[in-house]
PDB file of N, CA, C and O in Angstrom:
ATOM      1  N   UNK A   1      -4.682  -1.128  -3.170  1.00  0.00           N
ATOM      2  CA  UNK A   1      -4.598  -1.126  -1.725  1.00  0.00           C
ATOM      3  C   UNK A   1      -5.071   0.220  -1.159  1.00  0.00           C
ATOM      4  O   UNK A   1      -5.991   0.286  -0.343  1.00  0.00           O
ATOM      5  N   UNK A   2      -4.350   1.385  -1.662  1.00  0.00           N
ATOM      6  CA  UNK A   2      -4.921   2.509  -1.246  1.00  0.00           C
ATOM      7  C   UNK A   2      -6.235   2.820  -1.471  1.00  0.00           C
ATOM      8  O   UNK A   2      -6.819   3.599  -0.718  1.00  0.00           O
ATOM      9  N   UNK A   3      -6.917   2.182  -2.651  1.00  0.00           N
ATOM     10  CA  UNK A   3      -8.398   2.370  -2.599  1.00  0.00           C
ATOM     11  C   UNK A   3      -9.543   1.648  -1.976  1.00  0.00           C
ATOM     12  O   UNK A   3     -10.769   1.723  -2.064  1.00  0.00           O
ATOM     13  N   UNK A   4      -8.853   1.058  -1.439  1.00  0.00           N
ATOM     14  CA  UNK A   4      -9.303  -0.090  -0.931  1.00  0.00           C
ATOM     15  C   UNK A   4      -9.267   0.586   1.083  1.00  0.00           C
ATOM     16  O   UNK A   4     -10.000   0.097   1.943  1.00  0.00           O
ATOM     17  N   UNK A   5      -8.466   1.488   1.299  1.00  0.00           N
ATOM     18  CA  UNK A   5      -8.292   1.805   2.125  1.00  0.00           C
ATOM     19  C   UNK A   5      -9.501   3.448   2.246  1.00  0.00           C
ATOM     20  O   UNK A   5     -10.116   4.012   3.151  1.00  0.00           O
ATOM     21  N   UNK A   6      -9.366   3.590   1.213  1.00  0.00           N
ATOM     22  CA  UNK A   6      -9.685   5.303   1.020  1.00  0.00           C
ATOM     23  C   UNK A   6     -10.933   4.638   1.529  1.00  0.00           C
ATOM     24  O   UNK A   6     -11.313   5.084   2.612  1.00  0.00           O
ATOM     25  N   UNK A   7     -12.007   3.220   0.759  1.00  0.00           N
ATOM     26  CA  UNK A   7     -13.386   2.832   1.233  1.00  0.00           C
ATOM     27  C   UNK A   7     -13.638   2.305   2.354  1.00  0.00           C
ATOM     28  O   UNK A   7     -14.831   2.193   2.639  1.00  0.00           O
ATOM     29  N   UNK A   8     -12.664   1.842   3.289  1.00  0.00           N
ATOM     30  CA  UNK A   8     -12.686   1.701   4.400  1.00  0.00           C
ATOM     31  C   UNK A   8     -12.851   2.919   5.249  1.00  0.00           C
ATOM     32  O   UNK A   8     -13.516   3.056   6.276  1.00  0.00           O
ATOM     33  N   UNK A   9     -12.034   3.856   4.542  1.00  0.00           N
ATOM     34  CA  UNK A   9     -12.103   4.814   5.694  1.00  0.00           C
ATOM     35  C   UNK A   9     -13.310   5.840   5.411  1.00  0.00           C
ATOM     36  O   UNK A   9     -13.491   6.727   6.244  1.00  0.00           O
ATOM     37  N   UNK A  10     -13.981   5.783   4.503  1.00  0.00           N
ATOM     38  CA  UNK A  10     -15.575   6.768   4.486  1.00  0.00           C
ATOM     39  C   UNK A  10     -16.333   5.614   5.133  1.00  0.00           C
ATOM     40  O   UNK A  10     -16.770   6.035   6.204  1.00  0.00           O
ATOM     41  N   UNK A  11     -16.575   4.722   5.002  1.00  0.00           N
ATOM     42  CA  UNK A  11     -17.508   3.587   5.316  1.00  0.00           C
ATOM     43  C   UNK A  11     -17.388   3.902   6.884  1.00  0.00           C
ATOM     44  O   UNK A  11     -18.384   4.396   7.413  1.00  0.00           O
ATOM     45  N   UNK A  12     -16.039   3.614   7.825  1.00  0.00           N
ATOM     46  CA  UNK A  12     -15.934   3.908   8.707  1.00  0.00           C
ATOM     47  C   UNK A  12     -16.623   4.922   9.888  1.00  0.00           C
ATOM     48  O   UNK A  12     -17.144   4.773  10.994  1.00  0.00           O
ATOM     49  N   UNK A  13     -16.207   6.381   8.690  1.00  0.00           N
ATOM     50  CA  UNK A  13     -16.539   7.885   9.273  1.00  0.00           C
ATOM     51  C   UNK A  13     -18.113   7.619   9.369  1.00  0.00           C
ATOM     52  O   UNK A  13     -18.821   7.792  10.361  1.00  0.00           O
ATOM     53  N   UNK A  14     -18.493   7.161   8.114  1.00  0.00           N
ATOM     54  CA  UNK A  14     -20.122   7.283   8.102  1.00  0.00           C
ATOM     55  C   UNK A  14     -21.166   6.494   9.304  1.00  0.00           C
ATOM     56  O   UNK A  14     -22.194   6.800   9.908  1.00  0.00           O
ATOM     57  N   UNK A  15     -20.515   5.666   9.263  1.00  0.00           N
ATOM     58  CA  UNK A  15     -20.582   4.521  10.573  1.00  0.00           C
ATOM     59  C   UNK A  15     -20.603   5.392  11.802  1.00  0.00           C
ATOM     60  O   UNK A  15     -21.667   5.642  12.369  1.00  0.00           O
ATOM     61  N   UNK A  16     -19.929   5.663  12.046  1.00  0.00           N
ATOM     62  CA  UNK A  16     -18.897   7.055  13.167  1.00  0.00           C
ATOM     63  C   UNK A  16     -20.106   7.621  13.153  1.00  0.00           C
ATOM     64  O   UNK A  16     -20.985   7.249  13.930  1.00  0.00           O
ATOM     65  N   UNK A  17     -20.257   8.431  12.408  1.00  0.00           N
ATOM     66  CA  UNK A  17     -20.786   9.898  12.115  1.00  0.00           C
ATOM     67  C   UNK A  17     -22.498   9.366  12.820  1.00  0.00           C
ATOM     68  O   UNK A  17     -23.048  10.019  13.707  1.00  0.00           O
ATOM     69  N   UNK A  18     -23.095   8.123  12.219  1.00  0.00           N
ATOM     70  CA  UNK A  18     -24.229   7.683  12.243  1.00  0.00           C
ATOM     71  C   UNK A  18     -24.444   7.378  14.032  1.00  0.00           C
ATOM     72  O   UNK A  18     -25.380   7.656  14.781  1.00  0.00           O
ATOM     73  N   UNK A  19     -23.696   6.988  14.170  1.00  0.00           N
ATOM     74  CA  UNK A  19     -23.520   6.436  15.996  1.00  0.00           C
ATOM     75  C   UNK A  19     -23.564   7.273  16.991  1.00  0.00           C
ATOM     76  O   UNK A  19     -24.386   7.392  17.899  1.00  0.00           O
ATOM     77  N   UNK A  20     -22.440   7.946  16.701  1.00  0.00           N
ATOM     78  CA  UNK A  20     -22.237   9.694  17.058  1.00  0.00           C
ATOM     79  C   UNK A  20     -23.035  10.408  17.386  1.00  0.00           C
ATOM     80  O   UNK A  20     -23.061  10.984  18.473  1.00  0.00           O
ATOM     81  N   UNK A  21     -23.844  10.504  16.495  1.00  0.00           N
ATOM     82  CA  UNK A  21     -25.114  11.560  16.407  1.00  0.00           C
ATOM     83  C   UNK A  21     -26.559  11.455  16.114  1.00  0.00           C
ATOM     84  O   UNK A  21     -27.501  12.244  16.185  1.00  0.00           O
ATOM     85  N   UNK A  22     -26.389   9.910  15.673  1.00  0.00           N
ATOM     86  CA  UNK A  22     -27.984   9.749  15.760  1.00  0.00           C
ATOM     87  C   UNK A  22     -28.860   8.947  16.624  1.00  0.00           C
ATOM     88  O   UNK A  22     -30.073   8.892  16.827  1.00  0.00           O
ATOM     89  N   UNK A  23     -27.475   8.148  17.202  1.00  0.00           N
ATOM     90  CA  UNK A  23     -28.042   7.029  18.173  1.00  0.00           C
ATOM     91  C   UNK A  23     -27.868   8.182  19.500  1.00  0.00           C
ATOM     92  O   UNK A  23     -26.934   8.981  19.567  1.00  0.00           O
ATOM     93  N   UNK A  24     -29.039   8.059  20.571  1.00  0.00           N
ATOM     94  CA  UNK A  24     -28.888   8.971  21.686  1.00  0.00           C
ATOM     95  C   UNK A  24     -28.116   8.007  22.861  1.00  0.00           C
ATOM     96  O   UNK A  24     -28.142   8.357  24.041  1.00  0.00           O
ATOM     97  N   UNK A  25     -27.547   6.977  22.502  1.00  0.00           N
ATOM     98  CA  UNK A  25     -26.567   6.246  24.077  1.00  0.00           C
ATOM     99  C   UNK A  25     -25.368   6.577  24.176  1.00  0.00           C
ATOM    100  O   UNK A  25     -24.899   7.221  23.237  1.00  0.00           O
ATOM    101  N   UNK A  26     -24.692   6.319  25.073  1.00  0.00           N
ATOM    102  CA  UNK A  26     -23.766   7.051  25.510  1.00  0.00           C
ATOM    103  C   UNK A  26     -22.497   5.656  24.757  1.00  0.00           C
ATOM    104  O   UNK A  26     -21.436   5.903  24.184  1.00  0.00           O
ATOM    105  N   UNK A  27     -22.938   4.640  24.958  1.00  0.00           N
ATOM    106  CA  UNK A  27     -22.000   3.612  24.235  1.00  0.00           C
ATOM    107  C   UNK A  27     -21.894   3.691  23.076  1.00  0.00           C
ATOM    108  O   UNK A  27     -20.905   3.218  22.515  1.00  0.00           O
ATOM    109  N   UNK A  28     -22.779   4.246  22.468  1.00  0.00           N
ATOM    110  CA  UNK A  28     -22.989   5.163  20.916  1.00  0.00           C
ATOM    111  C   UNK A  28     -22.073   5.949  20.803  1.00  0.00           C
ATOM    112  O   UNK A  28     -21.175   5.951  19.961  1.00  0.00           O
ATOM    113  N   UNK A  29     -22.361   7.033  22.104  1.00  0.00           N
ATOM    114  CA  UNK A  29     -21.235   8.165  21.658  1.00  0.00           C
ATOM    115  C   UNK A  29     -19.499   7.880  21.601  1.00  0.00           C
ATOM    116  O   UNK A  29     -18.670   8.628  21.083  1.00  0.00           O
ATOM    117  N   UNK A  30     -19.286   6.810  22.169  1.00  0.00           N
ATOM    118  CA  UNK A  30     -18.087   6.267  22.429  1.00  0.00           C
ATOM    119  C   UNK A  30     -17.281   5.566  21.001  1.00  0.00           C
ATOM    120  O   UNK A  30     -16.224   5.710  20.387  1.00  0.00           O
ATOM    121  N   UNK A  31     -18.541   4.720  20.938  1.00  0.00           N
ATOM    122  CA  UNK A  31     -17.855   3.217  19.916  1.00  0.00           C
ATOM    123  C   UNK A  31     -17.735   4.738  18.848  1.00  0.00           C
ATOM    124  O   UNK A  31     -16.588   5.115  18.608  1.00  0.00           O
ATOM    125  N   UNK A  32     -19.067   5.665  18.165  1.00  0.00           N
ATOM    126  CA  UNK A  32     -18.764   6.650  16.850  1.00  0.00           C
ATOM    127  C   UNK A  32     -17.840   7.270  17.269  1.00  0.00           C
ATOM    128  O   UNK A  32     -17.241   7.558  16.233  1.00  0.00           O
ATOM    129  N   UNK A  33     -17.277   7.698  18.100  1.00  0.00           N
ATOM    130  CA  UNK A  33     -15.959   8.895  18.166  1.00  0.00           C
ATOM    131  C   UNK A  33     -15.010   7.888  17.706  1.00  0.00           C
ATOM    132  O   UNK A  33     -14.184   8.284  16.883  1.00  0.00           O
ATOM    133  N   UNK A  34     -14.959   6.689  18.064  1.00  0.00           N
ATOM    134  CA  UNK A  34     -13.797   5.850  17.786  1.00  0.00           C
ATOM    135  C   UNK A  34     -13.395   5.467  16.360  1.00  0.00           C
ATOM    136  O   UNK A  34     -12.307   5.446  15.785  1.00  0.00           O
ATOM    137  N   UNK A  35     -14.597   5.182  16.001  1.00  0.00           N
ATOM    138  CA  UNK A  35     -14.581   5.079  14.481  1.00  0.00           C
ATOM    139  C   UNK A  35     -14.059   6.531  13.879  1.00  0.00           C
ATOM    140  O   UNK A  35     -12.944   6.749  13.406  1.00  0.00           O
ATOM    141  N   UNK A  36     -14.991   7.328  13.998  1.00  0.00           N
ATOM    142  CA  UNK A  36     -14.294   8.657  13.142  1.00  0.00           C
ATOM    143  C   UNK A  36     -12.761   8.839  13.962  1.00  0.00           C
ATOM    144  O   UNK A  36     -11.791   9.013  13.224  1.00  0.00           O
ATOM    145  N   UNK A  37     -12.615   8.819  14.861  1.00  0.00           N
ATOM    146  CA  UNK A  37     -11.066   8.744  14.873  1.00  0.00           C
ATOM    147  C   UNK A  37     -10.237   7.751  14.690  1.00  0.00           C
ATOM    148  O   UNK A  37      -9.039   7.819  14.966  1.00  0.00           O
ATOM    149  N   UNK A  38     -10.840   6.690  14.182  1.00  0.00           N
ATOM    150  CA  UNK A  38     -10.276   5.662  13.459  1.00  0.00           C
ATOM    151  C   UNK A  38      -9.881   5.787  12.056  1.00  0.00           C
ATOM    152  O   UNK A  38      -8.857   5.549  11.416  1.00  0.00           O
ATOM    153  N   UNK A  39     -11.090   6.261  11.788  1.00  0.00           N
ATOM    154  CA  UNK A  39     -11.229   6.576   9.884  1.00  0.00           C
ATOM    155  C   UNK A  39     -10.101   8.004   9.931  1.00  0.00           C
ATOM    156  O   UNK A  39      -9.201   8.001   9.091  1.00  0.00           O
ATOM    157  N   UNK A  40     -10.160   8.850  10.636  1.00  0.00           N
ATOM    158  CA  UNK A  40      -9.255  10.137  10.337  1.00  0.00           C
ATOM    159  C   UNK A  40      -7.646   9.018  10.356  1.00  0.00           C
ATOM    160  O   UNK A  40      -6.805   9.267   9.492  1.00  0.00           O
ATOM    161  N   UNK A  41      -7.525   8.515  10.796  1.00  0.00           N
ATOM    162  CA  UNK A  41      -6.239   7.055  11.101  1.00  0.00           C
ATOM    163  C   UNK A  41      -5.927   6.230  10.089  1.00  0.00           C
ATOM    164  O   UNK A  41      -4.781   5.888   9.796  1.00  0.00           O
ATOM    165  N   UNK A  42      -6.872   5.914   9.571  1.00  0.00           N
ATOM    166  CA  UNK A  42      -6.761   4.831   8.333  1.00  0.00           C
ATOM    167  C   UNK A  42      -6.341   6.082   7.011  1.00  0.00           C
ATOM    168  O   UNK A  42      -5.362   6.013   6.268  1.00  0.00           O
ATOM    169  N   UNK A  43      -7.464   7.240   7.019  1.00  0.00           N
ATOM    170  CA  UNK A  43      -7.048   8.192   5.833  1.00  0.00           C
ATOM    171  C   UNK A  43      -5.018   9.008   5.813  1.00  0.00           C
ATOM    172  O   UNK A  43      -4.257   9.622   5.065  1.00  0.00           O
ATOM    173  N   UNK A  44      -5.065   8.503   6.979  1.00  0.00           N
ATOM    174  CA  UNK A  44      -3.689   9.044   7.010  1.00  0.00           C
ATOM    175  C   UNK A  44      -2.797   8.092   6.696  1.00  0.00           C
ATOM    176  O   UNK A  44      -1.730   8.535   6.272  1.00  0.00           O
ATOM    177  N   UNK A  45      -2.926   6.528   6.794  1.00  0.00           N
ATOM    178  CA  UNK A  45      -2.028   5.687   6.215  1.00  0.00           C
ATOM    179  C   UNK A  45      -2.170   5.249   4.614  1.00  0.00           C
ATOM    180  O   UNK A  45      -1.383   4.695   3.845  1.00  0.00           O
ATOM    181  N   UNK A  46      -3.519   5.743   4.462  1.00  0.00           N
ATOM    182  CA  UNK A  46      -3.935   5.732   2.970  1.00  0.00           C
ATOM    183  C   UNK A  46      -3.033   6.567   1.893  1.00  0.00           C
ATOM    184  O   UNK A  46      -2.510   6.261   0.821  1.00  0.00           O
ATOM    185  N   UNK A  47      -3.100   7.868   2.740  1.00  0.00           N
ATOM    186  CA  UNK A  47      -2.403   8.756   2.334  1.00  0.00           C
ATOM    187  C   UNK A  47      -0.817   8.609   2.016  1.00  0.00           C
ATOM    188  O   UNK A  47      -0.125   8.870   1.032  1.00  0.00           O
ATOM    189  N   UNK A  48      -0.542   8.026   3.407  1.00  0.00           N
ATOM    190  CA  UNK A  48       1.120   7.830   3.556  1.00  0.00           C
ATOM    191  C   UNK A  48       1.572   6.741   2.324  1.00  0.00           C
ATOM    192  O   UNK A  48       2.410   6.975   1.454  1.00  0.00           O
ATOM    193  N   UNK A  49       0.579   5.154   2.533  1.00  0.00           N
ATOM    194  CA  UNK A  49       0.824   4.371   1.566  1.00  0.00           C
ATOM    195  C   UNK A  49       0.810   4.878  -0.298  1.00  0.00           C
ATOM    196  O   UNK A  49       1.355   4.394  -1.290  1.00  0.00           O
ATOM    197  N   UNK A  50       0.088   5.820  -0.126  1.00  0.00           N
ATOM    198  CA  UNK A  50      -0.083   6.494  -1.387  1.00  0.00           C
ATOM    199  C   UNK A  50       1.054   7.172  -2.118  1.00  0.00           C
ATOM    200  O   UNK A  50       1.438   6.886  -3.252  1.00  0.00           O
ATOM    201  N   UNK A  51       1.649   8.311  -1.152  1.00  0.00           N
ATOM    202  CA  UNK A  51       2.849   9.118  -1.306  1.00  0.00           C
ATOM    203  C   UNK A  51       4.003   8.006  -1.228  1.00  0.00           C
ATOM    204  O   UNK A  51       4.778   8.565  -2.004  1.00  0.00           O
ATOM    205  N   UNK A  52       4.450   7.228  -0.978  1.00  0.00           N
ATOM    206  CA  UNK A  52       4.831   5.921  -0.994  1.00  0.00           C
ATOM    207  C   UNK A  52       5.250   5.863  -2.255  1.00  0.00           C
ATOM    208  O   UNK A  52       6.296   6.266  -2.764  1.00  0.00           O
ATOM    209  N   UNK A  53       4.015   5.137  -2.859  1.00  0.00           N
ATOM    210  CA  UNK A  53       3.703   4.253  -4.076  1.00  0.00           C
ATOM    211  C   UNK A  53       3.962   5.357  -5.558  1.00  0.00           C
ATOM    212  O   UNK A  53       4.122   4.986  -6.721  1.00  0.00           O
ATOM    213  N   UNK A  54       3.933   6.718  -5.047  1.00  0.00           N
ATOM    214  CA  UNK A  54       4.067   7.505  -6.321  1.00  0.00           C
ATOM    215  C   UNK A  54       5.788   7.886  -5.998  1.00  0.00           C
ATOM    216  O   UNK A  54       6.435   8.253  -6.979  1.00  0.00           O
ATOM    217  N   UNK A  55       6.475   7.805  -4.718  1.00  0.00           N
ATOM    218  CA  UNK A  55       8.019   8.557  -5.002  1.00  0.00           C
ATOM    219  C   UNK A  55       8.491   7.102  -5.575  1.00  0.00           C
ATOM    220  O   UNK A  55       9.418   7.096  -6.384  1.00  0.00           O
ATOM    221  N   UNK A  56       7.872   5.842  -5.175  1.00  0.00           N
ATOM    222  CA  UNK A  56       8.747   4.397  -5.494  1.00  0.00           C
ATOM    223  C   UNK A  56       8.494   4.246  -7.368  1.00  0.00           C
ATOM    224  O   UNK A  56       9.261   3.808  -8.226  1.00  0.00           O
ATOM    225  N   UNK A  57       7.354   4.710  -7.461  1.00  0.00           N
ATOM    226  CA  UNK A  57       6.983   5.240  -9.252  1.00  0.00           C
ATOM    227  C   UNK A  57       7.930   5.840  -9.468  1.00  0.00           C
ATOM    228  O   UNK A  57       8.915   5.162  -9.763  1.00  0.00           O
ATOM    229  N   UNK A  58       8.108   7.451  -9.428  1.00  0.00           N
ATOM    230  CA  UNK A  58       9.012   8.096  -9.674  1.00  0.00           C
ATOM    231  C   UNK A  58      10.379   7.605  -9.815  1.00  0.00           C
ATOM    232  O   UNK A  58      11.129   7.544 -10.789  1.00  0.00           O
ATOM    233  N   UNK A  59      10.478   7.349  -8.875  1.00  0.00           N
ATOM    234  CA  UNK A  59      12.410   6.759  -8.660  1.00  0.00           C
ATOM    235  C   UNK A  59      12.508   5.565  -9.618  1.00  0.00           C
ATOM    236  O   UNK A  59      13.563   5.320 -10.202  1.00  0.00           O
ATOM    237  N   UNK A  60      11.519   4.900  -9.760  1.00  0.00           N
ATOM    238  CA  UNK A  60      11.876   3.740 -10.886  1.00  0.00           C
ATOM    239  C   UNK A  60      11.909   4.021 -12.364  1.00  0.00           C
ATOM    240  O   UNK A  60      12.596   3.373 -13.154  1.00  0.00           O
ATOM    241  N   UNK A  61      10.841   5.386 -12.806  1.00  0.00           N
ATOM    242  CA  UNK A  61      11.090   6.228 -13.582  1.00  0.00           C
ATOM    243  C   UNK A  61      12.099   6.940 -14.192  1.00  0.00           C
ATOM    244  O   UNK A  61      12.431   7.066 -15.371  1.00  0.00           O
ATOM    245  N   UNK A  62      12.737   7.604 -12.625  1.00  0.00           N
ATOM    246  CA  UNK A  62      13.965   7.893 -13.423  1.00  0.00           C
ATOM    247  C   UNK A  62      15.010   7.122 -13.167  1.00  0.00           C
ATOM    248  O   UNK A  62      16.047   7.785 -13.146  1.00  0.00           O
ATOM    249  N   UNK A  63      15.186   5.815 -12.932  1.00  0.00           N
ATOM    250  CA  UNK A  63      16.489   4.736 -12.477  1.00  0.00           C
ATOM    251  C   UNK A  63      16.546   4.648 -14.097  1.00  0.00           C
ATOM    252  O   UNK A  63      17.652   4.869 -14.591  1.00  0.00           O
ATOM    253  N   UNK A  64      15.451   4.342 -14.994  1.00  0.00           N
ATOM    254  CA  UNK A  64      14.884   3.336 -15.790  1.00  0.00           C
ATOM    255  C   UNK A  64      15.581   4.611 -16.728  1.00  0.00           C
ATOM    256  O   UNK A  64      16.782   4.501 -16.978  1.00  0.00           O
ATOM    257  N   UNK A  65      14.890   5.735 -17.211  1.00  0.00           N
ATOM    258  CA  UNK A  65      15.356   6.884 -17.650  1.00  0.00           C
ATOM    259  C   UNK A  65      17.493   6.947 -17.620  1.00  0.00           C
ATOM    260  O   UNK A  65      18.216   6.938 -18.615  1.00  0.00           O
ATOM    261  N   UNK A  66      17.774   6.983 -16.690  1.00  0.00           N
ATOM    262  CA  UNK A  66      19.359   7.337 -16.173  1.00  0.00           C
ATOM    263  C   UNK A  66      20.046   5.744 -16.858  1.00  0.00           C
ATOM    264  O   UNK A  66      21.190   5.728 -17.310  1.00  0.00           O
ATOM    265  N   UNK A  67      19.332   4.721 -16.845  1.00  0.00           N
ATOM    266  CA  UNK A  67      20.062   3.701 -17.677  1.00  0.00           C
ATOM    267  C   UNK A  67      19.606   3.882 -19.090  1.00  0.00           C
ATOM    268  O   UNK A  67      20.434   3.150 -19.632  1.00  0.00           O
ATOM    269  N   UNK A  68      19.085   4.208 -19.780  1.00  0.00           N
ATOM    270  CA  UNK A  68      18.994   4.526 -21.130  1.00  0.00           C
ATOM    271  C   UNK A  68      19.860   5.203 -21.968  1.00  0.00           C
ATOM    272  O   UNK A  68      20.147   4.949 -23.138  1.00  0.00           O
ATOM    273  N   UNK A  69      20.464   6.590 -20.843  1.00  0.00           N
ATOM    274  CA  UNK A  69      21.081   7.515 -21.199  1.00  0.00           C
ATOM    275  C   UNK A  69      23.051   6.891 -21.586  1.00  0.00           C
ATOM    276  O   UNK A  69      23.891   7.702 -21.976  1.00  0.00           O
TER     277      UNK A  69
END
């Protein structure tokens, strides 16, 4: 899921980035800002879902660990 997110969100920026700055319209400049501040949006839930998925690792790690003992 998170990688799946991480490629959404370059695909996005690049998109962004391409609109932004290479197309000269002004509906250009709009829709690319949106995207790259979309993609800076998505990399942050990527992120969040990520840090997530490694403390819910961890903790099952050591649940799993603490019943052994």
């Amino acid at each position: 899921m998170v990688k799946i997110l991480n490629i959404v969100c370059v695909t996005e920026f690049v998109v962004g980035v391409i609109l932004a700055f290479v197309l000269p319209h002004v509906s250009a400049y709009i829709f690319g800002g949106g995207l790259i501040l979309g993609s800076v949006f998505t990399f942050l839930i990527g992120m969040g879902l990520g840090l997530l998925s490694l403390y819910q690792e961890q903790s099952s790690k050591k649940e799993h660990r603490d019943q052994a003992i």
